[in-house]
N, CA, C and O atoms as a DFTB+ gen file, in Angstrom:
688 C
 N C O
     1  1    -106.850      53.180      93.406
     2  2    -107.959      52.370      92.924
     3  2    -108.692      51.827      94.132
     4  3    -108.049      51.149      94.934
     5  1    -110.144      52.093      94.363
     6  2    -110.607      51.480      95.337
     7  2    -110.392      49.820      95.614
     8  3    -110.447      49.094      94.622
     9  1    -110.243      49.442      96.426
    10  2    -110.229      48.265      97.222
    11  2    -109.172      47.583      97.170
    12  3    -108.974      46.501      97.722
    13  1    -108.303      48.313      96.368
    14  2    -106.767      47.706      96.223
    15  2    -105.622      48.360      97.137
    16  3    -104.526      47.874      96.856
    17  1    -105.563      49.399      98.229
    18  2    -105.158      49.197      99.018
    19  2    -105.823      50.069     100.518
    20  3    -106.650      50.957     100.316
    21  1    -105.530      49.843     101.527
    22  2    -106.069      49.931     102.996
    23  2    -107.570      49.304     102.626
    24  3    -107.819      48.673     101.599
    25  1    -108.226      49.522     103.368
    26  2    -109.712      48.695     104.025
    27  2    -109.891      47.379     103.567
    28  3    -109.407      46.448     104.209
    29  1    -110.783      47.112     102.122
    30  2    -111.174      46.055     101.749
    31  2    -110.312      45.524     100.410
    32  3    -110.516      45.803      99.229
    33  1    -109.669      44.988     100.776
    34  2    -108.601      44.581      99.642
    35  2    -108.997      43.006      99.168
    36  3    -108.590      42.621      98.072
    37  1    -109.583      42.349      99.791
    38  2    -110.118      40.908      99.651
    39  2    -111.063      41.179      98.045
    40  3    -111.547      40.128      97.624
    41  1    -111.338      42.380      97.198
    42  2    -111.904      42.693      96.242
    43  2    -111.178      42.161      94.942
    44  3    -111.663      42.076      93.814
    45  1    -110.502      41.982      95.164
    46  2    -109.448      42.238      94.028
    47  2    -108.095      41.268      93.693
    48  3    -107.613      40.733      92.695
    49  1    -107.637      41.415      95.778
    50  2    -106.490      39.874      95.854
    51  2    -106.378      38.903      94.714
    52  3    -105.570      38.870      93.786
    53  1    -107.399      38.114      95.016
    54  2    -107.591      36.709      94.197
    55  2    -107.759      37.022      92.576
    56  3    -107.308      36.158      91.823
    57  1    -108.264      37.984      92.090
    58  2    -108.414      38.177      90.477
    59  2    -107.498      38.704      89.681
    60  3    -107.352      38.669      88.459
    61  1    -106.482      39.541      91.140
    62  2    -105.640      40.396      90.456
    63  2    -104.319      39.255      90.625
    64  3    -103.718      39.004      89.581
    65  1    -103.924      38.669      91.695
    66  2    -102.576      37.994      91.684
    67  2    -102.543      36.785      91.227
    68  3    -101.434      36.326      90.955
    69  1    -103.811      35.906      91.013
    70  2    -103.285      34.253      90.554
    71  2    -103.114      34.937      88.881
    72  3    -102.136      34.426      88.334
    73  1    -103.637      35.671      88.233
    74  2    -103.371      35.937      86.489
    75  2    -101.662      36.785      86.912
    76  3    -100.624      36.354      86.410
    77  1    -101.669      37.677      87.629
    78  2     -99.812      38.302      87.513
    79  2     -99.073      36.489      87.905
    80  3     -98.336      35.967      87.069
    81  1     -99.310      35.983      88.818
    82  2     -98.238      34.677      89.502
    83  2     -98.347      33.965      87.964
    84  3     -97.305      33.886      87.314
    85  1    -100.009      33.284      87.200
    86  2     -99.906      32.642      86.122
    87  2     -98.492      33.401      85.025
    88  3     -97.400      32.905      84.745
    89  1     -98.946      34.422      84.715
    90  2     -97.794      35.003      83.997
    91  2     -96.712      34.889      84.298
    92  3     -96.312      33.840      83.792
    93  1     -95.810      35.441      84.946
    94  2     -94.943      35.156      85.510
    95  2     -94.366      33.747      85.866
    96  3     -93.217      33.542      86.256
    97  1     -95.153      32.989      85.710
    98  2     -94.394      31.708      85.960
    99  2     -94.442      30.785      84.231
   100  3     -93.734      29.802      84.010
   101  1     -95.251      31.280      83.376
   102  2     -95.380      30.649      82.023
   103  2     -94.355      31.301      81.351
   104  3     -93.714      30.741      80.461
   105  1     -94.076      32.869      81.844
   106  2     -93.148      33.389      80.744
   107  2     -91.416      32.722      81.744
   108  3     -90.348      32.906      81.161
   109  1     -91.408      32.217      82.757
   110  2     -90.337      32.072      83.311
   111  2     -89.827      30.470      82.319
   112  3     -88.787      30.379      81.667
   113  1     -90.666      29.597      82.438
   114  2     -90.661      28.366      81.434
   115  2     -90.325      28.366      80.327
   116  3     -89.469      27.640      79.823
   117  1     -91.045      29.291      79.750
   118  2     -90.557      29.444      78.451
   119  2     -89.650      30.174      77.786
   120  3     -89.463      30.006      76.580
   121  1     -88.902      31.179      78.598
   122  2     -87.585      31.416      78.147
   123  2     -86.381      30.585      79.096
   124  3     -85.172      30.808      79.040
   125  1     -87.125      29.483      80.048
   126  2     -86.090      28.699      80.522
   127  2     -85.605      27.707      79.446
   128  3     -84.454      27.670      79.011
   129  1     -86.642      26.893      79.062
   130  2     -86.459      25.625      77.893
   131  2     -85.176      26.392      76.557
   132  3     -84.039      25.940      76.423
   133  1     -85.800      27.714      75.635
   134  2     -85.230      27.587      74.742
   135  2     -83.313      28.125      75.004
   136  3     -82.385      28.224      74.202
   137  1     -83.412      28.375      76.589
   138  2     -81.843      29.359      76.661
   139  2     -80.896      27.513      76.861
   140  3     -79.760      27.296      76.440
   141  1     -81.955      26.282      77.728
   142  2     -80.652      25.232      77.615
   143  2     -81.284      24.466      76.843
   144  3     -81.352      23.351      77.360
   145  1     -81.864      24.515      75.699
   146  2     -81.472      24.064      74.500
   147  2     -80.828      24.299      73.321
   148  3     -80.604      23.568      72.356
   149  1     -80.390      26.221      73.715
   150  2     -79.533      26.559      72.603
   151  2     -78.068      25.893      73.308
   152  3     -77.137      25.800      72.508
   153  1     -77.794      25.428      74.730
   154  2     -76.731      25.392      75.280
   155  2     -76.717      23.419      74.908
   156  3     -75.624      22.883      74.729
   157  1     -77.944      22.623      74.845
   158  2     -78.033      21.574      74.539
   159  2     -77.068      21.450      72.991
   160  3     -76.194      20.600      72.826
   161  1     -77.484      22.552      71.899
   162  2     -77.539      21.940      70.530
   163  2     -75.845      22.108      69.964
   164  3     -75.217      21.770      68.961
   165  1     -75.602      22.714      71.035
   166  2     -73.850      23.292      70.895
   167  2     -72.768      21.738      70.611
   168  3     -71.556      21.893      70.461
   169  1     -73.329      20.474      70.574
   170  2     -72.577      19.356      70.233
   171  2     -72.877      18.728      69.167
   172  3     -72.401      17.651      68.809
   173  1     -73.683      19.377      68.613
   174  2     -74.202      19.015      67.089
   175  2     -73.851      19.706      66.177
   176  3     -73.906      20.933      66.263
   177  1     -73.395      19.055      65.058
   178  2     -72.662      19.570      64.171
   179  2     -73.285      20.989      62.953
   180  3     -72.718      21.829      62.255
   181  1     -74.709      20.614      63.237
   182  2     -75.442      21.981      61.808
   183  2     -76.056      22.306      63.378
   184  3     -77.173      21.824      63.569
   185  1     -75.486      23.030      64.466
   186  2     -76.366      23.841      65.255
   187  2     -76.519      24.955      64.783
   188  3     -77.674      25.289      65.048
   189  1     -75.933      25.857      64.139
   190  2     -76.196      27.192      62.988
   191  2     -78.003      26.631      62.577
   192  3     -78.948      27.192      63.133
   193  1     -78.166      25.780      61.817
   194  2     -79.457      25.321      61.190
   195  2     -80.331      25.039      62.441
   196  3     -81.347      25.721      62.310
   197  1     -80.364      24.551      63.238
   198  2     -80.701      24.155      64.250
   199  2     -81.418      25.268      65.357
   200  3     -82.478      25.213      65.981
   201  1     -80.351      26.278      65.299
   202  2     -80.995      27.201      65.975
   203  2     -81.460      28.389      65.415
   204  3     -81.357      29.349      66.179
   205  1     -82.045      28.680      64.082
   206  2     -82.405      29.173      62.880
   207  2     -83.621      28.587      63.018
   208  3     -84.579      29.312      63.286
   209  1     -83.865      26.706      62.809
   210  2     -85.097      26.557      62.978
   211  2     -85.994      26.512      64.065
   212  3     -87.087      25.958      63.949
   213  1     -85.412      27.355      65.711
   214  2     -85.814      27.492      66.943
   215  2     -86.847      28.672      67.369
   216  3     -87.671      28.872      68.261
   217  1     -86.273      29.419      66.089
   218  2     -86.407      30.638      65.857
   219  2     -87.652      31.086      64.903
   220  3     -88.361      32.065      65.136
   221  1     -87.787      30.283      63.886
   222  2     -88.580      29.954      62.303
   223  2     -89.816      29.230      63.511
   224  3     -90.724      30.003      63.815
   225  1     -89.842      28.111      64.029
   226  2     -90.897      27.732      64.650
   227  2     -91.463      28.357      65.539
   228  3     -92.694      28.369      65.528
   229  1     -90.672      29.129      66.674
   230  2     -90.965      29.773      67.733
   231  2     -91.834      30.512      67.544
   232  3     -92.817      30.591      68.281
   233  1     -91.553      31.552      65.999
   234  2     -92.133      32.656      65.659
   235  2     -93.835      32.178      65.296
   236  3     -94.832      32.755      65.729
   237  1     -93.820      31.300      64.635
   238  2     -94.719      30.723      63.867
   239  2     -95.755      30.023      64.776
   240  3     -96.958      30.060      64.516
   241  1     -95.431      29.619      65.456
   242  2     -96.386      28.524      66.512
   243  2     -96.874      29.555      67.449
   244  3     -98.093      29.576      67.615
   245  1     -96.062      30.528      68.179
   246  2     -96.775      31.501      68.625
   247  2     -97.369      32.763      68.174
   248  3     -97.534      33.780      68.847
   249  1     -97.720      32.527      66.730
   250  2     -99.000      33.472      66.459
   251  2     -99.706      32.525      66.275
   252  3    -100.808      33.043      66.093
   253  1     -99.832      31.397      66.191
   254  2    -101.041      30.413      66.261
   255  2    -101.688      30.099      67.709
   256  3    -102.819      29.763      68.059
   257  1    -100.403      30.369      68.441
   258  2    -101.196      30.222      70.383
   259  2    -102.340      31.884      70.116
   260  3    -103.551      32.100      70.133
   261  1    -101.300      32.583      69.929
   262  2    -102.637      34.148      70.108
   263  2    -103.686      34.288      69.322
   264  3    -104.724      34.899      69.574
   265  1    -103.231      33.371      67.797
   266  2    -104.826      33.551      67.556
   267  2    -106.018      32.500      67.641
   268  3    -107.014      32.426      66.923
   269  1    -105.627      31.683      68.753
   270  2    -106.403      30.611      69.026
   271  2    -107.306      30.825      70.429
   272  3    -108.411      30.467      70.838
   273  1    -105.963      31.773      71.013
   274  2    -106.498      32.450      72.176
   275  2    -107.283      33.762      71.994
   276  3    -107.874      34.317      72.920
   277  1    -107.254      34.101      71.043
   278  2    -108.068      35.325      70.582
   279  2    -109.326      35.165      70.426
   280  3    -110.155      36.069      70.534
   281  1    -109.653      33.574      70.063
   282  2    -110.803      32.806      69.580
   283  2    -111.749      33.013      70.829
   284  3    -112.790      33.671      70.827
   285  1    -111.043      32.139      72.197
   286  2    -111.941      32.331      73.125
   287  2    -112.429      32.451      73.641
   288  3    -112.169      33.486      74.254
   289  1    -113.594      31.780      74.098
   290  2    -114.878      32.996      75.145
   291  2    -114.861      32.530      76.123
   292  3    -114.823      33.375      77.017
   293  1    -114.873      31.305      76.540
   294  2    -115.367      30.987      78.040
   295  2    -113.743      30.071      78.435
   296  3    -112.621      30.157      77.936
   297  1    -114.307      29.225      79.544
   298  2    -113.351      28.792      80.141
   299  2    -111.458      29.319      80.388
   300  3    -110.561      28.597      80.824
   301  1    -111.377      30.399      80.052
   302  2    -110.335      31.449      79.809
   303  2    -109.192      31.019      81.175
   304  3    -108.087      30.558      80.887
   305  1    -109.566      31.211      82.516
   306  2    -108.617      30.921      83.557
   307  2    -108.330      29.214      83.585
   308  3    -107.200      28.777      83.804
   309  1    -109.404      28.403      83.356
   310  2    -108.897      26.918      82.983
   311  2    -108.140      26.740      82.108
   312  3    -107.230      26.094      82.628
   313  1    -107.773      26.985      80.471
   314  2    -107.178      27.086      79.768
   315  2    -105.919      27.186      79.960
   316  3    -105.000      26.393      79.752
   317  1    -105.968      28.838      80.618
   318  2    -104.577      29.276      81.173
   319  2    -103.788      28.402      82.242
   320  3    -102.683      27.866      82.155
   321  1    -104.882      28.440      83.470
   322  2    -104.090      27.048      84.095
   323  2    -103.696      25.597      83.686
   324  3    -102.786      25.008      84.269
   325  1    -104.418      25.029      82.651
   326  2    -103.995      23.962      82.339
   327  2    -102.793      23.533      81.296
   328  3    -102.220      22.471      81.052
   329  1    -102.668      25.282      80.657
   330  2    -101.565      25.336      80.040
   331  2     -99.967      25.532      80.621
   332  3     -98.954      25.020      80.146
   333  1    -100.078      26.492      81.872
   334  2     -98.982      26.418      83.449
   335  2     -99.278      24.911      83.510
   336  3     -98.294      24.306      83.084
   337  1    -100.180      24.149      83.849
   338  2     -99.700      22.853      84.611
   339  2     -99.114      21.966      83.761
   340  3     -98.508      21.015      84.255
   341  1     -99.202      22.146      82.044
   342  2     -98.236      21.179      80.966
   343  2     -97.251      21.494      80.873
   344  3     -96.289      20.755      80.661
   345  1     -97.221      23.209      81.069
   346  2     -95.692      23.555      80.827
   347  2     -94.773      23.527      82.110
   348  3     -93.574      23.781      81.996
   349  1     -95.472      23.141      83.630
   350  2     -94.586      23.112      84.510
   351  2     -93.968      21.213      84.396
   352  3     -92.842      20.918      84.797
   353  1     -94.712      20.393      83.936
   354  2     -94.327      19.638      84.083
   355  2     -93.092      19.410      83.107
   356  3     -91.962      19.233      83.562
   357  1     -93.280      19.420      82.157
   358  2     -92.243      19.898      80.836
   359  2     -91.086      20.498      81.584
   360  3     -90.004      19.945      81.388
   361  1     -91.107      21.556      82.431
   362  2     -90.323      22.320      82.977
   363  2     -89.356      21.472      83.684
   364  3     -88.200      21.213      83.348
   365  1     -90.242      20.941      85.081
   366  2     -89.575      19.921      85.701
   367  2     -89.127      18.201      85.345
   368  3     -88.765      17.254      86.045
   369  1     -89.329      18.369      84.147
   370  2     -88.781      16.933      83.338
   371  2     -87.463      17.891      82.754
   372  3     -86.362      17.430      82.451
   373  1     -87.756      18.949      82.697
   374  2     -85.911      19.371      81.956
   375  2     -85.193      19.688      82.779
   376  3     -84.013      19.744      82.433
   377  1     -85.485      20.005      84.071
   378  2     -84.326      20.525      85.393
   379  2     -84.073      19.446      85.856
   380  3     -83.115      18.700      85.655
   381  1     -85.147      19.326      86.643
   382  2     -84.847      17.686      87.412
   383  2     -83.957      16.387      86.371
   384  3     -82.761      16.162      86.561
   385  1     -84.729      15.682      85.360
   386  2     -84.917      14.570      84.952
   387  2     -83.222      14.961      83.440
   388  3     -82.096      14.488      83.291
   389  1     -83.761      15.651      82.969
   390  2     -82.933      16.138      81.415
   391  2     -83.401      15.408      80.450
   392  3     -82.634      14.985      79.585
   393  1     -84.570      15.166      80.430
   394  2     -85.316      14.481      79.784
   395  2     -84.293      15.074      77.500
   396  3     -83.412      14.578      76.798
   397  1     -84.994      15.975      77.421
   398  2     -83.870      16.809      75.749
   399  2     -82.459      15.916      75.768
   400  3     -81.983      15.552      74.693
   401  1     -81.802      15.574      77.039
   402  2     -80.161      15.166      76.466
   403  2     -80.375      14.078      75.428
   404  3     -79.519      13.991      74.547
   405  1     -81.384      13.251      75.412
   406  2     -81.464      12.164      74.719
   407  2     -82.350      12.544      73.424
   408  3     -82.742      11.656      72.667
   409  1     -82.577      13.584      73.256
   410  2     -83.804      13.849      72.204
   411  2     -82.826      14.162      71.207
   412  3     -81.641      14.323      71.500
   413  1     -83.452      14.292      69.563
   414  2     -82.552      14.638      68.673
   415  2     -83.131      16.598      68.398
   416  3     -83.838      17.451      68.935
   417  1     -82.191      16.403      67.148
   418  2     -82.869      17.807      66.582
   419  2     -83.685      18.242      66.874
   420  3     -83.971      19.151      67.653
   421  1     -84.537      17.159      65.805
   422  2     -85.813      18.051      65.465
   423  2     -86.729      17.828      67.026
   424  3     -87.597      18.638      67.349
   425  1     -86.398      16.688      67.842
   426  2     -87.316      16.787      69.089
   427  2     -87.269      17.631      70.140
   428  3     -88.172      17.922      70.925
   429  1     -85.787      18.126      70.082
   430  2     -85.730      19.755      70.855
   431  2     -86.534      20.894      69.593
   432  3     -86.037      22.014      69.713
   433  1     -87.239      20.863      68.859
   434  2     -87.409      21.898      68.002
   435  2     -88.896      21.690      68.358
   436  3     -89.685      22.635      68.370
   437  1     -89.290      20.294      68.677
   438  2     -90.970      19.834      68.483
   439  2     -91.418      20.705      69.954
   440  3     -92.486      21.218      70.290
   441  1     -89.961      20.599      70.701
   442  2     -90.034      21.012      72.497
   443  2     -90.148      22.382      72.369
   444  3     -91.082      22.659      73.122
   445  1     -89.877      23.082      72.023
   446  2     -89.715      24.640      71.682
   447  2     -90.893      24.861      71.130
   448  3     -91.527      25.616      71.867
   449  1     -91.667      24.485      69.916
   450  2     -92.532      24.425      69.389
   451  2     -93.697      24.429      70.340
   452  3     -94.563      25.230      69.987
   453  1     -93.957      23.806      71.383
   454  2     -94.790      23.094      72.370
   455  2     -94.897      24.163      73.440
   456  3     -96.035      24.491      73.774
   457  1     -93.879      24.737      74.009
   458  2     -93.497      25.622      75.035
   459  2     -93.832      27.428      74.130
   460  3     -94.147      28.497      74.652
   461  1     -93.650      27.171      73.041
   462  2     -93.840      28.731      72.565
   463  2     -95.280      28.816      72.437
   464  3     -95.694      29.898      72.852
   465  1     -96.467      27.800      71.869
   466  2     -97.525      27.850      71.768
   467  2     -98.128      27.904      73.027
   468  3     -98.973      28.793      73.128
   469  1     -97.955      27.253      73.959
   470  2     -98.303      27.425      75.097
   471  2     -97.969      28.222      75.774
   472  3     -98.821      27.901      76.602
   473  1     -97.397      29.177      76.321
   474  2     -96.902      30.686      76.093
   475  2     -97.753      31.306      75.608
   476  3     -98.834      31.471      76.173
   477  1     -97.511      31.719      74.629
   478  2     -98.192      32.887      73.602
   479  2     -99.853      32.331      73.600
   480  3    -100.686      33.107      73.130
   481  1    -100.282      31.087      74.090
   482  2    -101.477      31.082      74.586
   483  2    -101.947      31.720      75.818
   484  3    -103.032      32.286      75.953
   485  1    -101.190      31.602      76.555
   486  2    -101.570      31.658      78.027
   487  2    -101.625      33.453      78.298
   488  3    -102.414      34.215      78.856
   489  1    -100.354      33.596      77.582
   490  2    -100.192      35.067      77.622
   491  2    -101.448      36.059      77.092
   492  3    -101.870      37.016      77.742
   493  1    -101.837      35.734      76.083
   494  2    -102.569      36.607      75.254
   495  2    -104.329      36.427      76.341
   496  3    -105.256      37.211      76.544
   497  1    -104.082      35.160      76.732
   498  2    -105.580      34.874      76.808
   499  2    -105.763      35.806      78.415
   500  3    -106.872      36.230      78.740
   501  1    -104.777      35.980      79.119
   502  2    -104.825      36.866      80.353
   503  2    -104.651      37.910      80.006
   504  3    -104.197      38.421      81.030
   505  1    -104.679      38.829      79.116
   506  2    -104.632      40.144      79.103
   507  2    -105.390      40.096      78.483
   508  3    -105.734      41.268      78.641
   509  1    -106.345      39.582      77.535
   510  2    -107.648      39.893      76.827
   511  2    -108.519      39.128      77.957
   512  3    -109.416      39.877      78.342
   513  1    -108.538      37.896      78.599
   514  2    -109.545      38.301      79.555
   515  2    -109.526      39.812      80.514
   516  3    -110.566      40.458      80.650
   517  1    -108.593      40.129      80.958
   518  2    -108.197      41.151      81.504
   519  2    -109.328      42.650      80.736
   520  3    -110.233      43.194      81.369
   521  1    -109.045      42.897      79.739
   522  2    -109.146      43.601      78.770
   523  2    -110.892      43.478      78.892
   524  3    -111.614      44.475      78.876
   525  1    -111.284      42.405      78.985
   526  2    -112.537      41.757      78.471
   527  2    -113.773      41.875      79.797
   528  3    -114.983      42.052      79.655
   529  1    -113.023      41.717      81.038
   530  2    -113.890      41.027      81.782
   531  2    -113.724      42.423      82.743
   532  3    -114.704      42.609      83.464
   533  1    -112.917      43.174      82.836
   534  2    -112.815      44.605      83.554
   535  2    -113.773      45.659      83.375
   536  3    -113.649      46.314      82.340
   537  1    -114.787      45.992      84.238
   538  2    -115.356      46.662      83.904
   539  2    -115.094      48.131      84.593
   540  3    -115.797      49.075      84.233
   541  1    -113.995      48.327      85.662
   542  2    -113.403      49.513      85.894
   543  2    -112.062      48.882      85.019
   544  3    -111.455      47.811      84.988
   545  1    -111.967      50.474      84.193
   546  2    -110.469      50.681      83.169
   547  2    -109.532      50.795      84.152
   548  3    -108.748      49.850      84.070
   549  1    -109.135      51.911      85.495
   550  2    -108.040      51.867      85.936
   551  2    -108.269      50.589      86.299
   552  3    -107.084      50.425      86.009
   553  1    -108.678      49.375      86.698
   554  2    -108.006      48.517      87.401
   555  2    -107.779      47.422      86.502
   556  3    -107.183      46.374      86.753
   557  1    -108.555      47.933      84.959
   558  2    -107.848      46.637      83.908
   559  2    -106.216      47.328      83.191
   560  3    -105.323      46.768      82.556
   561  1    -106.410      48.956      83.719
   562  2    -104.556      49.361      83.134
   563  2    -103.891      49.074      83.999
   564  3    -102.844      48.554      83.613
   565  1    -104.043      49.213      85.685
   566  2    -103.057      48.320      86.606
   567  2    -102.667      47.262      86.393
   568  3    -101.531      46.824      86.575
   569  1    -103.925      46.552      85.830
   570  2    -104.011      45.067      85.568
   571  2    -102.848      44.478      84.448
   572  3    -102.156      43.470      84.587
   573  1    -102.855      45.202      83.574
   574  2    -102.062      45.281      82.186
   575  2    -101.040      45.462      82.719
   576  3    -100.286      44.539      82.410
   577  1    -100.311      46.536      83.728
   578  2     -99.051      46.826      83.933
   579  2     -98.335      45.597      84.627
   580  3     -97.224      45.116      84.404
   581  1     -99.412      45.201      85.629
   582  2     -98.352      44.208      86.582
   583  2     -98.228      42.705      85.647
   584  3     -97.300      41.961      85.965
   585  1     -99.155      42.263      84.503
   586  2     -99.086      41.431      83.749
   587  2     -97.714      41.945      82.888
   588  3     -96.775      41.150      82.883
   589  1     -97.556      43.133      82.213
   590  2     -96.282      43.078      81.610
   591  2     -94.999      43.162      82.671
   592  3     -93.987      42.680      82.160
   593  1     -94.778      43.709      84.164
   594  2     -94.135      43.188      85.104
   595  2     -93.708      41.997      85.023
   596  3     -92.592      41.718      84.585
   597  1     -94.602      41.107      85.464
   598  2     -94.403      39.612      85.570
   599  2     -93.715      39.133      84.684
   600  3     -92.679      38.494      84.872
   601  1     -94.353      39.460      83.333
   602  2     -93.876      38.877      82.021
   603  2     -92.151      39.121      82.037
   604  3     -91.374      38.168      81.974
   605  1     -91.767      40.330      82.117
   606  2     -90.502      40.552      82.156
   607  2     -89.216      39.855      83.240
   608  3     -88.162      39.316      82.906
   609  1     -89.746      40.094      84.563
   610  2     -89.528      39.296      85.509
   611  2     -89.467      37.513      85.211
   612  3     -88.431      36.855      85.311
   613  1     -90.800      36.959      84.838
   614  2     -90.307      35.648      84.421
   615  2     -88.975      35.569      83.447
   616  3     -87.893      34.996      83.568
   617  1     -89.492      36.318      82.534
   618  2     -88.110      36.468      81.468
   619  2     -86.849      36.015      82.091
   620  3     -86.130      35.023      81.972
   621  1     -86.834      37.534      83.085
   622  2     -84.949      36.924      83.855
   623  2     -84.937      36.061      84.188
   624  3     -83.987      35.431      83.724
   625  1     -85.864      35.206      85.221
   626  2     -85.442      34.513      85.824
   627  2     -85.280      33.487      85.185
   628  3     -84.240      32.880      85.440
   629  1     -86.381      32.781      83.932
   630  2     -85.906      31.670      83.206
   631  2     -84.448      31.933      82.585
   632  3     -83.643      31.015      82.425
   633  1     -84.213      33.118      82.289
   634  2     -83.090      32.985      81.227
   635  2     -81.801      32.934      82.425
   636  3     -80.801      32.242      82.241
   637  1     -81.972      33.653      83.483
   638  2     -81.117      33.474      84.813
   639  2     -80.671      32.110      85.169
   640  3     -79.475      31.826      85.233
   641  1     -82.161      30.778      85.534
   642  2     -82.102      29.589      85.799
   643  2     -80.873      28.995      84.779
   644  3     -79.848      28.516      85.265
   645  1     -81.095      29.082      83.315
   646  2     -80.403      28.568      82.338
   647  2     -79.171      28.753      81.796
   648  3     -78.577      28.025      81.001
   649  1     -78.780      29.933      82.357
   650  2     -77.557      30.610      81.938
   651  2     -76.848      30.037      83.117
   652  3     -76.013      29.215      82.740
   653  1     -76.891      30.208      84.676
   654  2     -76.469      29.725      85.763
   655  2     -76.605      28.142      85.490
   656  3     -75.824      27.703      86.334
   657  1     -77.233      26.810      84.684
   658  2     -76.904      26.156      85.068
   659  2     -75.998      25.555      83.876
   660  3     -75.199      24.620      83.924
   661  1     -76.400      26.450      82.695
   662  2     -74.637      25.810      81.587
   663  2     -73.793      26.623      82.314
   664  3     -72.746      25.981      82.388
   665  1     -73.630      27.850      82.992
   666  2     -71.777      27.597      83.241
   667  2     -71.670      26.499      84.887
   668  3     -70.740      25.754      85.196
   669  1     -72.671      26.708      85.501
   670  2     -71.885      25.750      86.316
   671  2     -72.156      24.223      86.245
   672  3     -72.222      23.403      87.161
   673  1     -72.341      24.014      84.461
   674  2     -72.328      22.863      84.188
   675  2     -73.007      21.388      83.899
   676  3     -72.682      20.323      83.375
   677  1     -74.230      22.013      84.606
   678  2     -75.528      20.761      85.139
   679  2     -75.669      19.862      84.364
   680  3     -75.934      18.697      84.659
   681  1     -75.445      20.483      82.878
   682  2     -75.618      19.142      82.150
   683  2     -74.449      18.535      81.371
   684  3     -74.477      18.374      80.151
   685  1     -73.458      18.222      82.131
   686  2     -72.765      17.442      81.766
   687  2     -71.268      17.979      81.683
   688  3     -70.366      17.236      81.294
């Protein structure tokens, strides 16, 4: 693809990597939150119900992020970033702080709820800008590939972060 690698690569840098880094770091959040809150709900007695309704909301709230993000036209990379900067903070109130140990049920469910919409916002709205705003195809199907990259990649690593810190314990 021209300008994406040797000579002039400054074409592309900036449009092509802050949307792969955005991805990649929204889908890392959001399969971080719901892996230690299924490890949170394990001292409650209806966690069977509990994590049934993690699942029932998750599903549900994020077809309402994509079709809200489907909606829009402008401001598309603000959106997306301002949705990374709610969900990093969220993020770092549950590693750092443990903000959930004190929450009940349904407020780890409202948290999941919050983190899946925002997600499935952020997500959809970078590959349809992608989709949208590309006016060479190979570099909106590169574009597509390294966005589902990322996506997967965040995957491990949130579910990596969370799994590594219930067995070695972090919370409690």
């Amino acid at each position: 693809i021209k300008g994406w690698s040797g000579g002039n690569t400054g074409d592309y840098v900036g449009p092509f990597c802050w949307p792969v880094f955005m991805q990649l770091w929204s889908c890392m959040m959001y399969f971080y939150i719901p892996c230690t809150q299924t490890f949170l709900v394990m001292d409650f007695n209806n966690r069977g119900s509990i994590l049934l309704w993690f699942t029932i909301v998750d599903k549900c709230v994020g077809v309402l992020g994509r079709f809200t993000a489907s909606r829009s036209r402008s401001y598309i990379y603000a959106s997306a970033y301002t949705c990374c900067i709610i969900q990093t903070i969220a993020f770092v109130s549950l590693f750092l702080l443990g903000w959930p140990l004190s929450l009940s049920a349904w407020g780890l469910i409202g948290a999941s709820a919050i983190h899946s919409v925002l997600y499935s916002y952020t997500n959809t709205l970078l590959y349809l800008d992608n989709v949208r705003t590309r006016k060479d195809k190979e570099a909106a199907k590169v574009m597509s590939e390294w966005l589902g990259i990322a996506q997967q990649a965040g995957a491990s690593v949130g579910i990596g972060i969370g799994f590594f810190q219930t067995v070695l314990g972090m919370f409690g």
